[in-house]
C-alpha positions in Angstrom: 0.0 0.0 0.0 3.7 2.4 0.2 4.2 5.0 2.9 2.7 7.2 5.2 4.8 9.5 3.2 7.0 10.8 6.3 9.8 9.7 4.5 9.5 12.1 1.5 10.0 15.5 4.3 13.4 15.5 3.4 13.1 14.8 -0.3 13.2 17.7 -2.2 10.9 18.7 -5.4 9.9 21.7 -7.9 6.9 23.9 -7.1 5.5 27.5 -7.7 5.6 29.1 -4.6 4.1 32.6 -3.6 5.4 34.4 -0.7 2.9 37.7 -0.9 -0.5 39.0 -2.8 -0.1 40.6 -5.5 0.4 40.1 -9.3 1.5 36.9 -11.4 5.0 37.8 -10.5 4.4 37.2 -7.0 4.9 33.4 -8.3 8.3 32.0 -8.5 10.0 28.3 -8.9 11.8 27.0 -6.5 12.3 23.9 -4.7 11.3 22.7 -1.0 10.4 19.8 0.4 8.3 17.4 -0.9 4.7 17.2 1.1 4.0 14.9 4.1 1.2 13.1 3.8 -1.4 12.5 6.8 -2.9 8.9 7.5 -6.3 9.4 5.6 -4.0 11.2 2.6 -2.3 10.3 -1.0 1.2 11.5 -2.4 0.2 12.3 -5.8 3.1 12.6 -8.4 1.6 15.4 -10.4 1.5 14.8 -14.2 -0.8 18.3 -14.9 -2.4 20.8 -12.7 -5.5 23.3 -13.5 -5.6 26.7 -13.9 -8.9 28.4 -12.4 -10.1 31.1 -11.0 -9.2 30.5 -7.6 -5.6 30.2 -8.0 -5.6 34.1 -9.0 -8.0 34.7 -5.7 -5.6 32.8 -3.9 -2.2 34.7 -5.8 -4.6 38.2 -5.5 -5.5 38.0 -1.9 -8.9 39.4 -3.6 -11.4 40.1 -2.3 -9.7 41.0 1.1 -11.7 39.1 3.6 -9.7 36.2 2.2 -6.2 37.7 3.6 -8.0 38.0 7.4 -8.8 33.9 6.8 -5.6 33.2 5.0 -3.3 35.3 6.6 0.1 36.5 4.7 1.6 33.9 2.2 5.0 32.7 2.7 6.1 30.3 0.1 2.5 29.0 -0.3 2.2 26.1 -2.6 0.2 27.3 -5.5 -2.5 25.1 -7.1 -5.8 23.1 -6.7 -6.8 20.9 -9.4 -4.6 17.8 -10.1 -4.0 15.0 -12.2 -1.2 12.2 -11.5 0.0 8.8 -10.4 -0.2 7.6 -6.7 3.2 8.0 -4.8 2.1 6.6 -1.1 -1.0 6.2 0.4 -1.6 6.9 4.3 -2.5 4.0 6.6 -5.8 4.5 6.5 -6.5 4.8 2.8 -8.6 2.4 1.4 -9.3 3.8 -2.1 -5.9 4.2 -3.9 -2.7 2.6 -4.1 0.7 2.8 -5.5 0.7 3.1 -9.3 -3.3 4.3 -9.5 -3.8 6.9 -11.7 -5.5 9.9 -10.5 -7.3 13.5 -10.9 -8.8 15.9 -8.2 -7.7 18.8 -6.1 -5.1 18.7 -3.9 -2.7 20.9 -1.5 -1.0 22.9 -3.8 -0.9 21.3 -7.2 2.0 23.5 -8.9 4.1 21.0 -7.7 6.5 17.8 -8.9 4.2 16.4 -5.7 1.1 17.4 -3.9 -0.9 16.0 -1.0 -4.4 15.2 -1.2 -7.0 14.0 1.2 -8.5 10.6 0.2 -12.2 12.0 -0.3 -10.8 14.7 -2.9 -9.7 12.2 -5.7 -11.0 9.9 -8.1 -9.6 7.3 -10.1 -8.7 8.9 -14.1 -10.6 8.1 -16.7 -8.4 5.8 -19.1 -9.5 7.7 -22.5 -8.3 10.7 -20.5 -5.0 12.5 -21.0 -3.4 14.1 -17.8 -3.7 17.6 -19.5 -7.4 17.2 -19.8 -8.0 15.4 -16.2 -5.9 18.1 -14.3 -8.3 20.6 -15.1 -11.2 18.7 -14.2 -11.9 18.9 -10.6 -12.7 22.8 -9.6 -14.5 23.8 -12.6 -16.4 20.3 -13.3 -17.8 20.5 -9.5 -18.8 24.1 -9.8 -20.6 23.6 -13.4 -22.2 20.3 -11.9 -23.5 22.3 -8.8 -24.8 25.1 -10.6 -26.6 23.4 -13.2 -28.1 20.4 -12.3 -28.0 20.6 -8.3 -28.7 24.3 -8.0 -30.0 24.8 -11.4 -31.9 21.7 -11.4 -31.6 21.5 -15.3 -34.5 19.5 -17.2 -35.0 18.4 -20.5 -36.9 20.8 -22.9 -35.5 23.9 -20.8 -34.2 26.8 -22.5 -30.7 27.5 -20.2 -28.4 30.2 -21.1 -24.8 30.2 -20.0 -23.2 34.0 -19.0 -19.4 33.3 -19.6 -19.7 30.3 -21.6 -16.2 30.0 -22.9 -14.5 30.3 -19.7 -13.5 27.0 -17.3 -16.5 26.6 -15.6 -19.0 27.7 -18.6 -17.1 25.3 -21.1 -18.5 22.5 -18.3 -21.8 24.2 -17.6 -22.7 24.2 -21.3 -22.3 20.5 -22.0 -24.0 19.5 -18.6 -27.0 21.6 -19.7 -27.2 20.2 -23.2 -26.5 16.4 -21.4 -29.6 17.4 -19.1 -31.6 18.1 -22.5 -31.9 21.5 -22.0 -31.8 23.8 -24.9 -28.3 26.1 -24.4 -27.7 29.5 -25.5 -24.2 30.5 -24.8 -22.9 33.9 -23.6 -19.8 35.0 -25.2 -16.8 36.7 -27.0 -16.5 36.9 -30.9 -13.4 35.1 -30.9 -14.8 32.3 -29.1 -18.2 31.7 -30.7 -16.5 28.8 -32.2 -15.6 27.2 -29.1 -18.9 27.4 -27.3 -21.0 25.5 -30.5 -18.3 23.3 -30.8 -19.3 22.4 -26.6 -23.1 21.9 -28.0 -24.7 25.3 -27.6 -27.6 25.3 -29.9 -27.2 29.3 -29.9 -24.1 31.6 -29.0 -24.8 35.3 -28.2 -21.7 37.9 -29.0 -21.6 40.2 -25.7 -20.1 42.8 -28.1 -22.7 43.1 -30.2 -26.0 41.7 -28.4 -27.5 42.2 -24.8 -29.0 39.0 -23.6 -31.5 41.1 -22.0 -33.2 42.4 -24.8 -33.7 39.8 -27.2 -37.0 39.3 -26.0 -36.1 35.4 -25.1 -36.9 34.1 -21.5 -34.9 31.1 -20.0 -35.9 29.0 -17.6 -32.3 28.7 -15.9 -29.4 31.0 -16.3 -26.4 30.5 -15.0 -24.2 33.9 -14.6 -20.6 32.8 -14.3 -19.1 36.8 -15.9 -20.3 38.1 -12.8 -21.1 41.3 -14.7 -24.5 41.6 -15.3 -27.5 43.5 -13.1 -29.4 41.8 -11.2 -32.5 43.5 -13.2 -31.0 42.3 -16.4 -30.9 39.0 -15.3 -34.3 38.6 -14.0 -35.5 40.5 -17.4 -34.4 37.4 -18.9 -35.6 34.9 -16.8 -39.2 33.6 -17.2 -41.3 34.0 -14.7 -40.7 31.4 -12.7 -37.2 30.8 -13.7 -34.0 29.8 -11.8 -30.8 32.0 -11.4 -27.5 30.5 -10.6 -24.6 33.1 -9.7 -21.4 31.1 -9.2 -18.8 32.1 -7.2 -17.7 35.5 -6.2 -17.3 37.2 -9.8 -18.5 40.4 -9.5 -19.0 40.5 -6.0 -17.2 43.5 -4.9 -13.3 43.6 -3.7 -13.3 43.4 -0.4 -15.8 40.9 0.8 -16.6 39.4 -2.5 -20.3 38.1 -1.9 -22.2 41.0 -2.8 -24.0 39.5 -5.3 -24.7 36.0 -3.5 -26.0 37.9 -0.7 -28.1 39.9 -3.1 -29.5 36.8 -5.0 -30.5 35.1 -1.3 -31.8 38.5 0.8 -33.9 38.7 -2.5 -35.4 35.6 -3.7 -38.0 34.5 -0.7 -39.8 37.8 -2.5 -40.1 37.2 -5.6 -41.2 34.0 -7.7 -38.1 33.3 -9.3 -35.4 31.7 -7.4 -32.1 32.7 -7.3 -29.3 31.7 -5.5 -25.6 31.1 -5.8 -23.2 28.7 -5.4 -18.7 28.3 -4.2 -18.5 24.3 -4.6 -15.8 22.4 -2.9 -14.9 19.3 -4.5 -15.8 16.3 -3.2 -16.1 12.4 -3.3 -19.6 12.0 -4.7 -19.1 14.9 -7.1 -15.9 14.3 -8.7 -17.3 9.9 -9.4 -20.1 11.3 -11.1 -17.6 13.7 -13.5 -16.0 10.3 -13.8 -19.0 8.7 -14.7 -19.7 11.8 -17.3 -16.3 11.4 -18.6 -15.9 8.0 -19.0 -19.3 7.7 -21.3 -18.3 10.9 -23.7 -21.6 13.6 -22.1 -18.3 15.3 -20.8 -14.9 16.8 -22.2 -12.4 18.7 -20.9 -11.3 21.9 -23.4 -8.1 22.4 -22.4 -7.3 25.7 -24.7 -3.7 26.3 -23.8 -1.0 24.1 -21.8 1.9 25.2 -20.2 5.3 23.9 -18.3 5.5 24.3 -15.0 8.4 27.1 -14.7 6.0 28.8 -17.0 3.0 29.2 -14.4 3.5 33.0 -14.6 2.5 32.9 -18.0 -0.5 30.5 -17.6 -2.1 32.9 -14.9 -1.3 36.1 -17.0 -3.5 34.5 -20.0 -6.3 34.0 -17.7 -6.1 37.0 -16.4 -5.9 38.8 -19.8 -9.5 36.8 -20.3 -7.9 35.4 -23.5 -8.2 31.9 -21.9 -10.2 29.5 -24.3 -11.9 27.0 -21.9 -9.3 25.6 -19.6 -5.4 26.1 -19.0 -3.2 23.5 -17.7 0.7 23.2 -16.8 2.0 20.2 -17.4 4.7 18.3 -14.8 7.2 16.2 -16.0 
């Protein structure tokens, strides 16, 4: 079953570290020591890692309240998602062993090694590269969440995705269309292409059309841009419609839940319902991406792939919002 992994403290690896808030160039390589791993934890040897939108929260320290919870960084790990081969399993891990390969998020994934806990990986999908099951976890969860556990997604349902080419859109469209909902997708010109090639039966052009004024009603949106009024969104929504705000897009710098707070205070009072979801990846949710993958309804669109040393980079393009679906660095 290998180690406990006390044995790798001493080894040394690779990792992106940050050691304040700030910029992409608060990132830097340099090598520590590999991760200890607890008795209910895995060693994963990390063949790709995601880039998401929390990685540049986490690198940002925005919105603020996260640096009274988080404190100051010093030589913080950077990194969620992961994909990789088991290193050592902890003695009480029943799921994994040596050699398995694996995807999920784990304790700073811009690594040579990261540590996971047992409940936050699944086994890979065999038709799935590393590339594409590295960037898997945090955005699959969050597009599951809002659009078929918060969004409660039905067949015959006319869904439209707000930031449809982004991480978690390029998940939230396919899940929608799998539910056999009809999906109009929210976009940029440049990546119209992208977001019918994911299965949207329409793409709107933000630069040229406002969603609002079509005169077309959905029955579930899902507003990942975090840009939008909330008297916009409800203008679009039919009567008894369903809005989904995921994460904290939007929300204001320094506490960042403006907008979730909004959708919550607001909805007993009205007959739509909104509400909002921040998904933590877990067991049950990341076997059912599995399950998703594994039969084809689900495909990662990994846009751009980067090296490791080259994390800077990766988090500059999704910051520029140049990003088409997902970015991942490669380990090796």
């Amino acid at each position: 079953m290998g180690s406990t992994g006390q044995s790798e403290r001493n080894e040394k690896m690779r990792a992106i570290v940050q050691n304040g808030y700030g910029s992409a160039d608060v990132l830097r390589m340099t090598e520590i020591d590999r991760p200890a791993i607890a008795s209910g934890e895995v060693l994963v040897r990390v063949a790709a890692a995601g880039v998401d939108r929390g990685v540049w929260h986490l690198m940002t320290g925005k919105p603020y309240a996260a640096r009274l919870a988080l404190g100051m960084p010093r030589d913080r790990v950077a990194g969620m998602d992961v994909a990789g081969t088991v290193a050592a399993v902890g003695a009480e891990v029943t799921r994994f062993a040596v050699g398995d390969e694996v995807f999920g998020v784990g304790r700073g994934s811009f690594a040579e090694y990261t540590a996971a806990a047992e409940g936050k990986l699944a086994h890979k999908p065999a038709g799935l590269g590393f590339a594409q099951a590295g960037v898997v976890a945090v955005s699959g969860v969050t597009a599951l969440r809002a659009v078929r556990t918060a969004g409660r997604a039905e067949p015959g349902q006319h869904v439209l995705v707000i930031g449809a080419s982004g991480g978690v859109g390029s998940y939230a469209v396919q899940l929608a269309k799998g539910a056999g909902a009809r999906v109009t997708g929210v976009c940029g010109t440049a990546k119209a292409d992208l977001v019918r090639s994911l299965g949207a039966d329409d793409v709107i052009d933000y630069t040229t059309t406002d969603f609002a004024d079509r005169g077309v009603r959905y029955d579930l949106i899902v507003d990942i841009g975090g840009l939008s009024r909330f008297a916009r969104l409800r203008r679009a929504l039919t009567p008894r419609g369903t809005l989904v705000i995921v994460g904290g897009e939007g929300g204001g710098q320094i506490l960042g839940a403006g907008r979730t707070v909004h959708a919550l205070a607001l909805s007993p009072f009205v007959r739509q319902r909104l509400t909002a979801i921040i998904a933590v990846p877990g067991r049950a949710d990341l076997e059912t991406l599995r399950g998703l993958l594994d039969s084809g309804e689900l495909t990662p669109a990994v846009g751009a792939t980067y090296p490791l040393a080259e994390a800077p980079a990766a988090v500059r393009l999704l910051e520029s919002g140049q990003a088409r679906g997902k970015i991942a660095l490669t380990v090796g």
